[in-house]
C-alpha positions, 0 to 999 in steps of 0.5 A: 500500500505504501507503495502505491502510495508513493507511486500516485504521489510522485505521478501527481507531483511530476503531472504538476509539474508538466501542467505549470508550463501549460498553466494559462495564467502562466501563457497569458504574457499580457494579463489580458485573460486571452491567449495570441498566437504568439503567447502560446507559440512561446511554449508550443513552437511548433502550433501553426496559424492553422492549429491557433485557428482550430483551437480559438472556437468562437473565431476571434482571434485570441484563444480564451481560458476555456478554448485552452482547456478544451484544447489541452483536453482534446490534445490540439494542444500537447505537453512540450517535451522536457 
């Protein structure tokens, strides 16, 4: 049991982690509660304009906290490699 125990422990701390880097607060290099192609371009090199576009879902050109999630949710947006 103590070592299930220490085996999701560690997946949790390894999970936060990797999430921070993909924190939208964190992506969000302006405050202004939206996220440009260039802010999430920062972190995820290689999102193409046709990847911004598949991912900003209401077409506005800026990429809002809850089309982030749901592109993180749905992998159009993955983890950078460490």
């Amino acid at each position: 049991m103590q070592k299930l125990s220490l085996i999701l422990g560690t997946l949790a701390l390894s999970t936060g982690a990797a999430l921070a880097a993909t924190d939208f607060v964190t992506l969000d290099a302006d405050a202004s509660k939206t996220l440009t192609l260039t802010e999430l371009q920062a972190t995820f090199a290689d999102l193409t304009e046709d990847g911004f576009k598949a991912i900003d879902a209401n077409a506005d050109g800026l990429v809002d906290d809850a089309e982030f999630k749901a592109a993180v949710e749905t992998a159009k947006l993955v983890e950078p490699a460490n």
